[in-house]
C-alpha positions in Angstrom: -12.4 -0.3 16.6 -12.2 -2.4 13.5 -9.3 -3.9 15.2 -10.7 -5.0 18.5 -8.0 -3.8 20.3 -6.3 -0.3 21.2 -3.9 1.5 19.3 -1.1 2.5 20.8 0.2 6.1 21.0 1.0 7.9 17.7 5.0 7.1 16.6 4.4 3.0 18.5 2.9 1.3 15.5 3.2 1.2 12.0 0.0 0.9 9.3 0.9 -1.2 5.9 -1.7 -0.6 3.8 -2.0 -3.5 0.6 -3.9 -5.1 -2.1 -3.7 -8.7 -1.5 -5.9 -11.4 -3.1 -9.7 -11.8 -2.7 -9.5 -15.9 -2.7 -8.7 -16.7 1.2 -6.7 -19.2 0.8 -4.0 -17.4 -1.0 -4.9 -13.9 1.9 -3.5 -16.8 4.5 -0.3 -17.3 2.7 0.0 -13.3 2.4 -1.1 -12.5 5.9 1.7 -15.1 7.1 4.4 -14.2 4.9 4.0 -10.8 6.5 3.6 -12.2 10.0 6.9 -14.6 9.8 8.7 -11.1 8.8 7.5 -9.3 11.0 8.6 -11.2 14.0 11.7 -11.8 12.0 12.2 -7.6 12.6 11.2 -7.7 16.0 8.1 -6.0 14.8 4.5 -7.3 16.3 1.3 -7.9 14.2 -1.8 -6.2 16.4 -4.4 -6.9 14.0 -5.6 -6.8 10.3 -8.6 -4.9 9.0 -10.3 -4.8 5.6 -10.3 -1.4 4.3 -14.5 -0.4 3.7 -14.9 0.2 0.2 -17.3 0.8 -2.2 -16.7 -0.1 -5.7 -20.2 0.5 -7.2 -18.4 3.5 -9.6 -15.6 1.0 -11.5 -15.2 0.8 -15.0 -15.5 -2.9 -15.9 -11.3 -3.1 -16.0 -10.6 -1.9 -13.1 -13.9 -4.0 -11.5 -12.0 -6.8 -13.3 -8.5 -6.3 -11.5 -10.0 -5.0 -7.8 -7.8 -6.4 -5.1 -8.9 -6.9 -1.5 -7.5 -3.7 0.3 -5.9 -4.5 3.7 -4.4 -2.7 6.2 -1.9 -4.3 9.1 -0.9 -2.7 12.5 2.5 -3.4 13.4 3.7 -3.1 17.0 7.7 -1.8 17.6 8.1 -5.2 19.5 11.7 -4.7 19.4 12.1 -1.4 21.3 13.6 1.0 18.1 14.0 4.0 17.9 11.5 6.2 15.8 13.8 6.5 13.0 15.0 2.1 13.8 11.3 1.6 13.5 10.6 3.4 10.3 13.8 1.5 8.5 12.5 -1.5 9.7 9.3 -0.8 8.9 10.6 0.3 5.2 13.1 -3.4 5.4 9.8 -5.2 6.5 8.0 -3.8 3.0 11.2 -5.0 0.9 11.7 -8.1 2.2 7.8 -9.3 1.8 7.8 -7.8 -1.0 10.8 -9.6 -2.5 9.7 -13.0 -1.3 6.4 -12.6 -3.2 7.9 -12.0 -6.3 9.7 -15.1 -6.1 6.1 -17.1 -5.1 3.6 -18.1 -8.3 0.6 -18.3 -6.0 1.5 -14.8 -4.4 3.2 -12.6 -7.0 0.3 -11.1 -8.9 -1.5 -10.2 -6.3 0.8 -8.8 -2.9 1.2 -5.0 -3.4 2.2 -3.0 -0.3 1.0 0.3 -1.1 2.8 2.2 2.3 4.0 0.9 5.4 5.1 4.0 7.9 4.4 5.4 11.1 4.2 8.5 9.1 2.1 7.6 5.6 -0.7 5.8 4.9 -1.2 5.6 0.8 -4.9 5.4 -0.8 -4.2 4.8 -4.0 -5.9 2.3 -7.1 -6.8 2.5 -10.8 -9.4 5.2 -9.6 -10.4 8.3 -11.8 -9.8 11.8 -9.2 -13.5 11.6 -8.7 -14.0 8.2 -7.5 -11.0 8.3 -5.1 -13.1 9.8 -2.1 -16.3 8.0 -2.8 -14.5 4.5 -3.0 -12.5 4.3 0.0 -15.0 4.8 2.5 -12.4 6.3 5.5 -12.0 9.1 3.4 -15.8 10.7 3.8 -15.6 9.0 7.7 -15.8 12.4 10.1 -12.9 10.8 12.8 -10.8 10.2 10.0 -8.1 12.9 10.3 -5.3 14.2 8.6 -2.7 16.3 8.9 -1.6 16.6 5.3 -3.2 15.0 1.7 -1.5 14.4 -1.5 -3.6 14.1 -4.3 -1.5 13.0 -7.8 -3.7 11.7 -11.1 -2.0 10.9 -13.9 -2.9 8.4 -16.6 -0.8 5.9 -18.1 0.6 6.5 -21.2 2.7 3.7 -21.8 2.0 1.1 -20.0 -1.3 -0.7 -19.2 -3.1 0.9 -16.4 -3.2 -1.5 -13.3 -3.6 -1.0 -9.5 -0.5 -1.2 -8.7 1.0 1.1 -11.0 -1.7 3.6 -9.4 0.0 7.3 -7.8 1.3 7.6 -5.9 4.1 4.9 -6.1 5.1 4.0 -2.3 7.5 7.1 -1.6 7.3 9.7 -4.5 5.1 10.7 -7.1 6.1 11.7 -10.6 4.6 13.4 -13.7 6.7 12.2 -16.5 7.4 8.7 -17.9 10.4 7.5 -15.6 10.1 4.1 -16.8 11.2 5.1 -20.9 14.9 5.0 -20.3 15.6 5.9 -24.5 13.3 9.1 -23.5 15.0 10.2 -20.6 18.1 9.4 -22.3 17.2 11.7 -25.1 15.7 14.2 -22.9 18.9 14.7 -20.8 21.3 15.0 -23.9 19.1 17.5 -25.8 19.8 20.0 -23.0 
């Protein structure tokens, strides 16, 4: 209803859910890089809404790094398959994604967290506890789900940032993946 339009039937549209910027003029330049993709991939754009949160329960760094959290409902505009909508879907996520990263104004602050018919990821630099009571849809009674996944780890060598957050778009892990010399090390002592 946040929408102001219909959903279509389960499998015929895809949610993105993202941290973007809070300063509306760089949320335009977001919301339209995502838009010219989209149509780029045959995909449709049926709405944006702001994901209800309540952030009363941050620690000042966290607080100080809070991104807007937004979802988009895409539309299989170009008649794909299930399996054709998910890779595009997935090619959608890179492409933005990539294009950001080479933008000043957009870089630091486009983070696509999942984008699937499937998966919808609520993640951020949350403690467990506050996971629930932050994103409001979580404690909303029609808010139903087949399956959760619940991962908490804490950084260990790298600064803790919303992005980084578990789980990271397709996995989750419970080691430190990014300290090549340590995997190294790892794998040759077996």
């Amino acid at each position: 209803s946040d929408l102001g339009s219909t959903l279509p039937p389960k499998g015929e549209y895809g949610v993105g859910m993202m941290f973007i910027d809070k300063d509306p003029a760089i949320q335009a330049m977001q919301r339209k890089l995502i838009e010219r993709a989209a149509k780029d991939h045959k995909l449709g754009i049926l709405g944006w809404r702001e994901v209800p949160v309540d952030n009363s329960d941050l620690g000042s760094t966290s607080l100080g790094t809070e991104p807007l959290t937004q979802q988009v409902f895409i539309t299989n505009d170009g008649g794909y398959s299930k399996r054709d909508f998910e890779r595009e879907l997935y090619r959608l996520q890179k492409v933005t994604t990539s294009e950001a990263l080479q933008d000043d104004a957009l870089r630091d602050s486009f983070y696509i967290c999942s984008m699937s018919t499937e998966t919808v990821t609520y993640k951020g630099q949350l403690t467990p506890a506050q996971v629930f009571p932050y994103f409001k849809d979580l404690l909303d009674d029609d808010f139903v789900s087949h399956m959760a996944l619940v991962h908490s780890r804490f950084s260990t060598n790298t600064f803790p940032s919303w992005d980084r957050a578990q789980p990271i778009r397709m996995m989750c892990h419970n080691g430190e993946i990014n300290t090549l010399r340590g995997n190294k090390n790892w794998m040759q002592s077996r």
